[in-house]
Every structure is written in C-alpha cells, then in structure tokens.
Backbone atoms as SQL, in Angstrom:
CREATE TABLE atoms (id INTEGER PRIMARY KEY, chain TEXT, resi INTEGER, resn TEXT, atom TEXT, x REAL, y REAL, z REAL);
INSERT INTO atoms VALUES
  (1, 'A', 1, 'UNK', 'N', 0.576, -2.939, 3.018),
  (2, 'A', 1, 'UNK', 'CA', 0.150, -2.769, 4.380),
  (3, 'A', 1, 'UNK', 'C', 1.291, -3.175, 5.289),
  (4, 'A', 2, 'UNK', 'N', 1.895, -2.130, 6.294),
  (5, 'A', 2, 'UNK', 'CA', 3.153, -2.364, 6.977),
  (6, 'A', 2, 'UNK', 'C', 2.370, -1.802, 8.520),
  (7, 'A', 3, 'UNK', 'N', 1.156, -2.098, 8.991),
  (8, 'A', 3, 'UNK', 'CA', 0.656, -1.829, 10.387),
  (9, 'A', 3, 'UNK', 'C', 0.914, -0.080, 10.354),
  (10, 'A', 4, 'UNK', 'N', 1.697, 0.482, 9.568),
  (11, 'A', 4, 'UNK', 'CA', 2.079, 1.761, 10.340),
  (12, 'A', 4, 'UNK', 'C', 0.226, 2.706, 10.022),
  (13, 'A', 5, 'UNK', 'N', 0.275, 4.124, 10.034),
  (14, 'A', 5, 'UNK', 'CA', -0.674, 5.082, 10.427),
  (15, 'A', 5, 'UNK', 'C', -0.941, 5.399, 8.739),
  (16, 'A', 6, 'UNK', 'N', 0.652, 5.428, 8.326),
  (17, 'A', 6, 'UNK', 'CA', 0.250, 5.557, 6.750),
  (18, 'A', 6, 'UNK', 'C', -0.516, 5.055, 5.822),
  (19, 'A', 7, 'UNK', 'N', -0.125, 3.514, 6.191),
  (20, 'A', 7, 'UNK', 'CA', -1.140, 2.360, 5.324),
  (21, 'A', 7, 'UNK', 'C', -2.135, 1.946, 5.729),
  (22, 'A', 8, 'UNK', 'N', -2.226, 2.515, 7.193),
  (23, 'A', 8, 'UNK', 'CA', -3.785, 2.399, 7.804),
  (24, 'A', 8, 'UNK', 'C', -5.034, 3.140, 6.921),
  (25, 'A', 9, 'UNK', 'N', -4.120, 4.293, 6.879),
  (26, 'A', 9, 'UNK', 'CA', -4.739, 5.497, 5.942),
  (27, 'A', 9, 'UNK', 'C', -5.189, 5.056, 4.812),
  (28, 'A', 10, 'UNK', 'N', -4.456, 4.331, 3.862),
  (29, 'A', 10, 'UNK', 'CA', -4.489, 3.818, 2.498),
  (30, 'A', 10, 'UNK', 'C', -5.433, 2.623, 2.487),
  (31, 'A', 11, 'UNK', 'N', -5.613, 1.986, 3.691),
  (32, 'A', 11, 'UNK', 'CA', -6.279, 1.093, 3.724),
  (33, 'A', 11, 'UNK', 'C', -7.536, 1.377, 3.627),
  (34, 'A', 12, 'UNK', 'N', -8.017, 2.362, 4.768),
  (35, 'A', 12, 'UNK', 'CA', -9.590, 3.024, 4.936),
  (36, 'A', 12, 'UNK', 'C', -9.967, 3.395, 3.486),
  (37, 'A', 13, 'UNK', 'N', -8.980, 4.119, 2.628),
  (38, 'A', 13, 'UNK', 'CA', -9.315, 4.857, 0.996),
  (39, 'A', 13, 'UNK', 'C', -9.556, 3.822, 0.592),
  (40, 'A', 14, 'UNK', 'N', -9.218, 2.553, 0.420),
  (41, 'A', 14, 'UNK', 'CA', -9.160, 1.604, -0.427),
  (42, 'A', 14, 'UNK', 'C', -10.605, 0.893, -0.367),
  (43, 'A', 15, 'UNK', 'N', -10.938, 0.906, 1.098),
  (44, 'A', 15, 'UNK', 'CA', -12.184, 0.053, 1.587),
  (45, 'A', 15, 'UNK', 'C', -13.262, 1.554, 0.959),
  (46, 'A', 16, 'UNK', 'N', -13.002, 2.268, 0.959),
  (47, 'A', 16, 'UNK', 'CA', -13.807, 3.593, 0.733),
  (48, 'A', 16, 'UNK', 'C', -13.904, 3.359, -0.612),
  (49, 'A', 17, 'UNK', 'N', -13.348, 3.454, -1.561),
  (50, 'A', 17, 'UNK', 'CA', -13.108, 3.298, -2.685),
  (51, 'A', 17, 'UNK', 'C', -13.721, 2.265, -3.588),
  (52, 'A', 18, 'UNK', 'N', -13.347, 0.665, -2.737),
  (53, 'A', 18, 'UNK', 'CA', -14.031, -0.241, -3.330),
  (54, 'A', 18, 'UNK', 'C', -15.955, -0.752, -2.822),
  (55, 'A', 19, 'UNK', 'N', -16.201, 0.213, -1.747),
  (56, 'A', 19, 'UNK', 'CA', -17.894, 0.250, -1.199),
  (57, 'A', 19, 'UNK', 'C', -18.638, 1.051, -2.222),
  (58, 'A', 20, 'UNK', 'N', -17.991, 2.320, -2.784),
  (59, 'A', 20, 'UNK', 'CA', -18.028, 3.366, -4.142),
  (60, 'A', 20, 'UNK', 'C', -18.903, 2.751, -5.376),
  (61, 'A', 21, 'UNK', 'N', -17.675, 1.802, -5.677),
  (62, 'A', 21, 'UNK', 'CA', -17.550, 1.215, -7.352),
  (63, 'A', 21, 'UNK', 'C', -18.168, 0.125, -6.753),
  (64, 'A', 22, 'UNK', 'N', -18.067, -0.682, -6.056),
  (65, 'A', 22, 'UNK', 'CA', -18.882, -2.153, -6.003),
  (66, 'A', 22, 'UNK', 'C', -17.258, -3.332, -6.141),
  (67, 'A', 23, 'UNK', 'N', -16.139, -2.674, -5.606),
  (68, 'A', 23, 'UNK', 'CA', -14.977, -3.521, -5.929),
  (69, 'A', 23, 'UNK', 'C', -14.970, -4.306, -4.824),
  (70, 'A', 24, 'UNK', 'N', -13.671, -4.836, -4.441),
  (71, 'A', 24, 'UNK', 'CA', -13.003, -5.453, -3.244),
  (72, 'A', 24, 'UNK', 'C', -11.615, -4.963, -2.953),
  (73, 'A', 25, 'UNK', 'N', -10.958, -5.422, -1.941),
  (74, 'A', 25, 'UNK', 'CA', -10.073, -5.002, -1.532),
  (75, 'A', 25, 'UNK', 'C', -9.199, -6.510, -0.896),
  (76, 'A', 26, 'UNK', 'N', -7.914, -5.875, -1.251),
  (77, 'A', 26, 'UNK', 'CA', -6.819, -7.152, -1.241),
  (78, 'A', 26, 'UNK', 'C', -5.622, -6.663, -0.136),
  (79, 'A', 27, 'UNK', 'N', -5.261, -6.865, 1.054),
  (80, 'A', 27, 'UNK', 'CA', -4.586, -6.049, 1.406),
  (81, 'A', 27, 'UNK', 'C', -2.987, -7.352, 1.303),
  (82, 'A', 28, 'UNK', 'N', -1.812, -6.910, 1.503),
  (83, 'A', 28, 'UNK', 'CA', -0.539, -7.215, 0.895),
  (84, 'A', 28, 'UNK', 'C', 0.395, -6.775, 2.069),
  (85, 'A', 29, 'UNK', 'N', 1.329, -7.825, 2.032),
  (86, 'A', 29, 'UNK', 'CA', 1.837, -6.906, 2.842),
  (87, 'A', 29, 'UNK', 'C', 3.617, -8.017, 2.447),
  (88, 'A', 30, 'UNK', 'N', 4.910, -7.162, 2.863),
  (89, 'A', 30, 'UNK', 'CA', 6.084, -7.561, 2.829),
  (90, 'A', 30, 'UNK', 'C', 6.688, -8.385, 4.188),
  (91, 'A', 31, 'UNK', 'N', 7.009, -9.316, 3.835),
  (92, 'A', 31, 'UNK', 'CA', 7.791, -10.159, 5.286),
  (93, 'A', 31, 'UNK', 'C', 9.464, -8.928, 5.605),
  (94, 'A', 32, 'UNK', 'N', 9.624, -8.527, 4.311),
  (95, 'A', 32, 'UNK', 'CA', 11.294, -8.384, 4.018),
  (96, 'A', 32, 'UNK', 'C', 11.352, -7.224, 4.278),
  (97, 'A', 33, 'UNK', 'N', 10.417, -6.129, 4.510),
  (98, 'A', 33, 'UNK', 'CA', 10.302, -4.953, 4.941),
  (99, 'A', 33, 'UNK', 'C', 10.052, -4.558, 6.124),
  (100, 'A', 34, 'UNK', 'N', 10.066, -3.497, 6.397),
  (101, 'A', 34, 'UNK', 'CA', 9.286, -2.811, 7.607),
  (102, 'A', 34, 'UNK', 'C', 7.850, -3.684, 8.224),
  (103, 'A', 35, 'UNK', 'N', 7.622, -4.844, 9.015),
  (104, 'A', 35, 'UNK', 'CA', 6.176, -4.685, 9.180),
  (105, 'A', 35, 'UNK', 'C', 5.892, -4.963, 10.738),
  (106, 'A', 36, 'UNK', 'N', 4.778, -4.246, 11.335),
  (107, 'A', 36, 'UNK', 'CA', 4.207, -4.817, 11.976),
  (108, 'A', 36, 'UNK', 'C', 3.072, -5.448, 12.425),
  (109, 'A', 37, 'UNK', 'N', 3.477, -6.446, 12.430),
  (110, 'A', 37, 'UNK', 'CA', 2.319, -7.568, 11.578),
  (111, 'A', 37, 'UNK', 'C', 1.087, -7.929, 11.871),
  (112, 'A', 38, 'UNK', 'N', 1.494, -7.466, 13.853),
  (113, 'A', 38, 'UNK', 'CA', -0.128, -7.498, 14.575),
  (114, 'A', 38, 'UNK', 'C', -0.749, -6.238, 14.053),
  (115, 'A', 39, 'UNK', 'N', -0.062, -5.364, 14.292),
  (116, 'A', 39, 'UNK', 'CA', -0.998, -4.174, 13.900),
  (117, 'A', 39, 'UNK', 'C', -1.664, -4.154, 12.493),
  (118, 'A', 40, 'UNK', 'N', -0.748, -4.741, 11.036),
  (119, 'A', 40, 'UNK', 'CA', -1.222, -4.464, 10.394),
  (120, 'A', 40, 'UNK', 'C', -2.439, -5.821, 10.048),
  (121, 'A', 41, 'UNK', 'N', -2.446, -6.718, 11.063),
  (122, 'A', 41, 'UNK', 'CA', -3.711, -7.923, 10.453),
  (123, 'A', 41, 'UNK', 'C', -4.431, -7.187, 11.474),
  (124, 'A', 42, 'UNK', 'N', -4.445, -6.321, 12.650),
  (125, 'A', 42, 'UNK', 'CA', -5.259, -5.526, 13.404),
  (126, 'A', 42, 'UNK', 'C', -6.589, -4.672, 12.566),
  (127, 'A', 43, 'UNK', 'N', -5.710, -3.975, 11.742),
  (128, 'A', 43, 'UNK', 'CA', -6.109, -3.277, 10.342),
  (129, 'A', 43, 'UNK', 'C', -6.986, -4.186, 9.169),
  (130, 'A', 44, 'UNK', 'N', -6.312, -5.021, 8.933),
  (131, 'A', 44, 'UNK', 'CA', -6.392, -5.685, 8.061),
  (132, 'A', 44, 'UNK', 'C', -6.432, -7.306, 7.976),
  (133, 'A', 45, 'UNK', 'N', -7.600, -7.931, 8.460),
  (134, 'A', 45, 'UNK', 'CA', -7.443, -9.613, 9.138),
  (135, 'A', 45, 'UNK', 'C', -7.196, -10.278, 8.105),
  (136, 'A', 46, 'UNK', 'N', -7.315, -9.809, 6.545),
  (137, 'A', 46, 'UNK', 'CA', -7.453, -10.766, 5.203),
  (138, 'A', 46, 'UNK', 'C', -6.088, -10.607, 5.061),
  (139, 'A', 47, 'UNK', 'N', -5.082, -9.934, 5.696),
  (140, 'A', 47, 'UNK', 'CA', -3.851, -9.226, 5.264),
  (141, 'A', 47, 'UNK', 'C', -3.269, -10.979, 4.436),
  (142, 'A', 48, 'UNK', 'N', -2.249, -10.682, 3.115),
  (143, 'A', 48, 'UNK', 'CA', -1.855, -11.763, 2.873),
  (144, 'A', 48, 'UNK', 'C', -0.278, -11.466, 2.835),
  (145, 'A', 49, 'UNK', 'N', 0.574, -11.802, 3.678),
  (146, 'A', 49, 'UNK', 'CA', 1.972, -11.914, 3.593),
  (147, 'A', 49, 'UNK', 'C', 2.854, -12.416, 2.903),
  (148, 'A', 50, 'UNK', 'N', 3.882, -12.126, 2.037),
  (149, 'A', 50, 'UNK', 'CA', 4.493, -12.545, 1.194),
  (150, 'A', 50, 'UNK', 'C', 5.986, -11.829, 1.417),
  (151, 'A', 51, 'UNK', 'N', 7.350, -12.901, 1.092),
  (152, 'A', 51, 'UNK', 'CA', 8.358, -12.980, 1.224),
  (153, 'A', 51, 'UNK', 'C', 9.220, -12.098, 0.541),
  (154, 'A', 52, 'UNK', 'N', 8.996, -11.470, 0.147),
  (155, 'A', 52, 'UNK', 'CA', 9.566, -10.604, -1.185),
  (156, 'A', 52, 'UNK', 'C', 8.988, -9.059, -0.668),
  (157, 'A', 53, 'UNK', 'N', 10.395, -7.976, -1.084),
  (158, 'A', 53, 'UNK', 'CA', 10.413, -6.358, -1.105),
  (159, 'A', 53, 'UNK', 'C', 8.938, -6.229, -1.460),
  (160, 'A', 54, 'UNK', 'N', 8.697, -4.939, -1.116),
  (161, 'A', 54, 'UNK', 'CA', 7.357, -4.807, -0.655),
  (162, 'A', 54, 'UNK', 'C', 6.981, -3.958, -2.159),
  (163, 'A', 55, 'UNK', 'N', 8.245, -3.744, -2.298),
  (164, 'A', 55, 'UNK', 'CA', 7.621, -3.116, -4.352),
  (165, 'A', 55, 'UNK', 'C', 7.558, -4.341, -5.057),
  (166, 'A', 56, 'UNK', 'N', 8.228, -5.496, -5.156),
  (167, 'A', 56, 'UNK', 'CA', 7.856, -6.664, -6.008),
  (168, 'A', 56, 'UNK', 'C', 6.648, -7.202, -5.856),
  (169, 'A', 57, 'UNK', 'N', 6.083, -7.278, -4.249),
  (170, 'A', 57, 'UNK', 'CA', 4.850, -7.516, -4.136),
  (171, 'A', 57, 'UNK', 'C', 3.182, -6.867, -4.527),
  (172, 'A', 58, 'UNK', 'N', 3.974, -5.272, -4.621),
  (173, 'A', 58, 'UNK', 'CA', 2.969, -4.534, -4.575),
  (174, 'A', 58, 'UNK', 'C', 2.885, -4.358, -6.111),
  (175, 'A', 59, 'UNK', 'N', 4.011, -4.296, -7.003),
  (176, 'A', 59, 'UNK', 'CA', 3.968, -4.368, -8.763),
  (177, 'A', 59, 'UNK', 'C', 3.533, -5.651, -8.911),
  (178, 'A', 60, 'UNK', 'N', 3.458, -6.957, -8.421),
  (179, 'A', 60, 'UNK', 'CA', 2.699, -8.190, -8.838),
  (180, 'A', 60, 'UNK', 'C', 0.936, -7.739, -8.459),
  (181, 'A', 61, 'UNK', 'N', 0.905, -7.478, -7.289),
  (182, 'A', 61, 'UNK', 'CA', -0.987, -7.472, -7.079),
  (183, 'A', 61, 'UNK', 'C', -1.386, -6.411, -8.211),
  (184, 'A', 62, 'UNK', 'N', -0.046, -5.320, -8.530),
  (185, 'A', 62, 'UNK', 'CA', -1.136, -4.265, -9.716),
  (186, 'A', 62, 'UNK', 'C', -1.359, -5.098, -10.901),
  (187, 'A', 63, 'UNK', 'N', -0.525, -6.558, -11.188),
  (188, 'A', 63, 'UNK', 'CA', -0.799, -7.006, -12.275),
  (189, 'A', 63, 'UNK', 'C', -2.367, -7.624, -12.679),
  (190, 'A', 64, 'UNK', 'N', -2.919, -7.789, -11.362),
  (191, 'A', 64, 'UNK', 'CA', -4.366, -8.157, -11.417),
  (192, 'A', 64, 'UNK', 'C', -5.770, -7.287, -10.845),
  (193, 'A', 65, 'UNK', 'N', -5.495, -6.035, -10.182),
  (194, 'A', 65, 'UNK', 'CA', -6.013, -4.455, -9.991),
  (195, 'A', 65, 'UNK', 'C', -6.098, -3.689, -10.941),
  (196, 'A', 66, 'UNK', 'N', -7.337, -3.457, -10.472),
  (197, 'A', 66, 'UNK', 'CA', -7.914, -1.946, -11.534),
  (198, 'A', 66, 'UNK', 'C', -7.148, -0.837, -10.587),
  (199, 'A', 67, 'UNK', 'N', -6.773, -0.826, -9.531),
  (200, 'A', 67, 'UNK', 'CA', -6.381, 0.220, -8.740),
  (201, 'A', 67, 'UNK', 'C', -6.034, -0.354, -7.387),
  (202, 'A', 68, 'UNK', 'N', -4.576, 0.713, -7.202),
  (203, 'A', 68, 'UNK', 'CA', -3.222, 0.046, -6.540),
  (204, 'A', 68, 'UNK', 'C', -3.569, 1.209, -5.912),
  (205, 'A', 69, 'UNK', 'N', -4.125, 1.131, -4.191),
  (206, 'A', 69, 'UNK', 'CA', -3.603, 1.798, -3.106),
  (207, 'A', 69, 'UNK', 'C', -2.544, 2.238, -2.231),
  (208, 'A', 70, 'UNK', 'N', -1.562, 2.914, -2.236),
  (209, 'A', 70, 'UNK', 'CA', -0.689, 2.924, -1.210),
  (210, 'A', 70, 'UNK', 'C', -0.817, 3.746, -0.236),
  (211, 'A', 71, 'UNK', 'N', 0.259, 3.779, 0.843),
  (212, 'A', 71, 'UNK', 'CA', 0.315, 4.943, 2.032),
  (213, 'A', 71, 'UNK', 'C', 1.805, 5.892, 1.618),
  (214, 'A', 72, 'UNK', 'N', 1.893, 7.212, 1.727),
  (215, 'A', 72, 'UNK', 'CA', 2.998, 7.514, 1.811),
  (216, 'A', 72, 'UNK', 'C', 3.545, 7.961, 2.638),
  (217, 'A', 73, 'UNK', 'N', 4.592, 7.667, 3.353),
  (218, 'A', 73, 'UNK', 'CA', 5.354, 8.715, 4.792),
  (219, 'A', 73, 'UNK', 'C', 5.533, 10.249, 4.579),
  (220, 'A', 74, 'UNK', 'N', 5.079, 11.055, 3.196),
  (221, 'A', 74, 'UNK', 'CA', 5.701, 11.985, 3.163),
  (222, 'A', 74, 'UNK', 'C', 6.569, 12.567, 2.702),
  (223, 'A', 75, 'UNK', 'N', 7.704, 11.749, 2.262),
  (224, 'A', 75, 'UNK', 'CA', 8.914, 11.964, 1.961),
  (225, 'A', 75, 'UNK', 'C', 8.766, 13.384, 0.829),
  (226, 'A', 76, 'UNK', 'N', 10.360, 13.850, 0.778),
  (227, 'A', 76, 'UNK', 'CA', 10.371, 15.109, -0.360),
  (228, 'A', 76, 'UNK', 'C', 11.757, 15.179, -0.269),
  (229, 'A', 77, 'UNK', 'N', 11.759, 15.351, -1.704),
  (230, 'A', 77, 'UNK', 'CA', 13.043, 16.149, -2.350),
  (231, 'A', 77, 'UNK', 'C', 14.157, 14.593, -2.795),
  (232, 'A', 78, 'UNK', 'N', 15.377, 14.570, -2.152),
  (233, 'A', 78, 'UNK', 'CA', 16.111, 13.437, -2.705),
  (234, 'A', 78, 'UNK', 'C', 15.693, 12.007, -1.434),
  (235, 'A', 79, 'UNK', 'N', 15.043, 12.744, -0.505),
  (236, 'A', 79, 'UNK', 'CA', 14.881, 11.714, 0.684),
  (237, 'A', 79, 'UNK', 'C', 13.487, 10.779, -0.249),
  (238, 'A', 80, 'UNK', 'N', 12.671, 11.170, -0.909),
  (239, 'A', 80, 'UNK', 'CA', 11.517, 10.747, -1.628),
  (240, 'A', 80, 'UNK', 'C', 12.113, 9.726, -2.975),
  (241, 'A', 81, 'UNK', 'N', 13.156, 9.861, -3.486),
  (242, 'A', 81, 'UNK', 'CA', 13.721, 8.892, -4.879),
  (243, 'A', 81, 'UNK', 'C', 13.956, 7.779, -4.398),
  (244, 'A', 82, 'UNK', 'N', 13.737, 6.564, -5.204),
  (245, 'A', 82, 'UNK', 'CA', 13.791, 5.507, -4.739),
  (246, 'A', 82, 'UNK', 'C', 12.664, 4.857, -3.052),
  (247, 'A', 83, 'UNK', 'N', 11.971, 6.116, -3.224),
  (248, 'A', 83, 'UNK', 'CA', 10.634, 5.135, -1.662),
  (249, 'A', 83, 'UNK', 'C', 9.889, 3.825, -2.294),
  (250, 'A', 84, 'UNK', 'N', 8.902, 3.453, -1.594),
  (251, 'A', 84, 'UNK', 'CA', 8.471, 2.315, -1.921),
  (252, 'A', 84, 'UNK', 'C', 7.044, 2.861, -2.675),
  (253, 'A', 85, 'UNK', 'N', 6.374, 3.923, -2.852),
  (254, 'A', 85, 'UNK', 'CA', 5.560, 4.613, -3.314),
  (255, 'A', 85, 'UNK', 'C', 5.833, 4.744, -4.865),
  (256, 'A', 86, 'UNK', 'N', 6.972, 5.974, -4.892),
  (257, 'A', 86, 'UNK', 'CA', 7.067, 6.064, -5.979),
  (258, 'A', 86, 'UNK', 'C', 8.111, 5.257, -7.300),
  (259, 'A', 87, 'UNK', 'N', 8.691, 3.984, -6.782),
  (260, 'A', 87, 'UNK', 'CA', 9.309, 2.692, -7.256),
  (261, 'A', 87, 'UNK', 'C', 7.610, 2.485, -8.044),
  (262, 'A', 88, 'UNK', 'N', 6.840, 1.927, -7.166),
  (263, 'A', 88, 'UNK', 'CA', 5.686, 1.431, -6.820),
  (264, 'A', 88, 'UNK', 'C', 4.919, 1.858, -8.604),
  (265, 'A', 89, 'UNK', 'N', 4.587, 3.209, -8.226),
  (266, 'A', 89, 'UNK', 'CA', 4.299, 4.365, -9.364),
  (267, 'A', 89, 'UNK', 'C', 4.740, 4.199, -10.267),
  (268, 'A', 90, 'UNK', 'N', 6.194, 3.766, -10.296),
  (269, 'A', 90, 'UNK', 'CA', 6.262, 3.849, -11.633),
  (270, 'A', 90, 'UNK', 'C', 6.433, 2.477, -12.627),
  (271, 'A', 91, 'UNK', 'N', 6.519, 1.326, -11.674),
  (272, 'A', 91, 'UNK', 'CA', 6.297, 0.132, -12.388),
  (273, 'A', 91, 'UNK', 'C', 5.012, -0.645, -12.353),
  (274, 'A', 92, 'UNK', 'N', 4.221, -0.249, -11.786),
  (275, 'A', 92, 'UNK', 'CA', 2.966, -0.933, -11.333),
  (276, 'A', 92, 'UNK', 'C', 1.884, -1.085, -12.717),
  (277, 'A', 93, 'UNK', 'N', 1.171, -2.388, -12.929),
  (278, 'A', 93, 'UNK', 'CA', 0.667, -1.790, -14.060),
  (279, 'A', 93, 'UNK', 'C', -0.934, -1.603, -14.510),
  (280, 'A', 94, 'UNK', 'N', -1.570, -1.348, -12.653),
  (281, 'A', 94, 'UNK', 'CA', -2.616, -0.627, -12.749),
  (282, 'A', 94, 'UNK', 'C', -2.464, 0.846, -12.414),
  (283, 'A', 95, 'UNK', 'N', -3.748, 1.630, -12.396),
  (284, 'A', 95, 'UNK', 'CA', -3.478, 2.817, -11.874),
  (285, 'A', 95, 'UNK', 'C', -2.905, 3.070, -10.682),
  (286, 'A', 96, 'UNK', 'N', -2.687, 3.701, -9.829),
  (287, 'A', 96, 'UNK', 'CA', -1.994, 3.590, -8.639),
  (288, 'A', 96, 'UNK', 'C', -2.250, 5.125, -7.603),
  (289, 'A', 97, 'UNK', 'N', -2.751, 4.834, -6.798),
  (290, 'A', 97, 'UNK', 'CA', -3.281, 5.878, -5.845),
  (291, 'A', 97, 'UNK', 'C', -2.033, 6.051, -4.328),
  (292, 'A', 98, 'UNK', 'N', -1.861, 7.126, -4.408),
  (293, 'A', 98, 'UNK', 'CA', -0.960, 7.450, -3.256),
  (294, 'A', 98, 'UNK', 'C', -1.480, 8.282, -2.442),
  (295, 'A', 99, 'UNK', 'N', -1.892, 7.411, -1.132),
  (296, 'A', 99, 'UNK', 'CA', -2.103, 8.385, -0.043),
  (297, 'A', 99, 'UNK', 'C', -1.520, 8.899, 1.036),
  (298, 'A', 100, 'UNK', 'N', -1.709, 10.540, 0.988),
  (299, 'A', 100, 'UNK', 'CA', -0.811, 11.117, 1.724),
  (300, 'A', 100, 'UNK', 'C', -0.934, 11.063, 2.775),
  (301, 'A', 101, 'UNK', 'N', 0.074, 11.295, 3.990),
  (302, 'A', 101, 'UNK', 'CA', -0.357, 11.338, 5.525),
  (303, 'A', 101, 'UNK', 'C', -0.774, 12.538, 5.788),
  (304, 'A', 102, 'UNK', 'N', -1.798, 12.535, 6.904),
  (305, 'A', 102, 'UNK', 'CA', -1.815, 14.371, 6.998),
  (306, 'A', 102, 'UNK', 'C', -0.747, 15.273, 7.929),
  (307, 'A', 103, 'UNK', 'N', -0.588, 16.334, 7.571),
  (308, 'A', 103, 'UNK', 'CA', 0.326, 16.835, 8.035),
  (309, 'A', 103, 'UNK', 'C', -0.151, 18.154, 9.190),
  (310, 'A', 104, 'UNK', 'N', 0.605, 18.369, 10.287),
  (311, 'A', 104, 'UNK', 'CA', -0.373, 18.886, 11.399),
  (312, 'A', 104, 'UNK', 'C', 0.710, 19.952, 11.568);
C-alpha cells in the first residue's frame, strides 16, 4: 500500500476477497519507497509501515498469507522487468494476485 489509485484498487480486492472466504486483511506498506502515507492510512488506518524495499516487505507478509494482493501501474514490455509486482510474483511464497489499473 503506497496511498496511490493503484493500491487503493488492490486494497478494495483484498477487503472483497477476504468478506468472500471469511479471511482478513493486512495492509503493508514501504518507508523506502514511493509512499504517501496520509493517503495511504486514509485507505488503510491498520496500514503497518516498515523500513525496508517494498518487495522485501511484501515477500515477508507472503510468508504468512494464503494470498498476496498487489496494485499494478500498468507497466509493459522492458519498462515492466524488474517492477515491484512482478519481483513480488516471483519470490513471494503465497499465491499472489495482481491488480490491474483500469485503463480509459
């Protein structure tokens, strides 16, 4: 959770997701990254902040998730290698859900 529109997005799926199954929801967020922090405890008041890249943080919470929400900006082609999504994807070691932004 980085306040932006993306992870707002990912956030709503997540709360959607865990009302579904009967789960909960953990929201995460990076000091060392992109954040904005009112917006995203705006979003998210449980938000828990932590000091560390926002893929180390987000591959530690999959270590205790049945399912890893993210937001994605979109990205494609070589601008998309190395994002924080698909880093995310591929070390994480629950399932891992990527949500897209919509595109207008």
């Amino acid at each position: 959770m980085d306040g932006s529109v993306e992870s707002a997005a990912a956030v709503t799926v997540a709360r959607s997701v865990a009302a579904r199954f009967g789960g909960s929801v953990r929201a995460v967020a990076s000091t060392k990254d992109q954040l904005d922090r009112e917006a995203a405890e705006a979003i998210a008041p449980e938000l828990e902040a932590h000091a560390e890249p926002a893929v180390n943080v987000l591959v530690a919470a999959s270590e205790s998730a049945d399912l890893l929400v993210l937001g994605s900006r979109g990205l494609h082609g070589l601008k998309a290698l190395g994002s924080v999504s698909e880093r995310v994807a591929h070390q994480a070691r629950s399932s891992v859900l990527v949500v897209r932004s919509v595109q207008t």
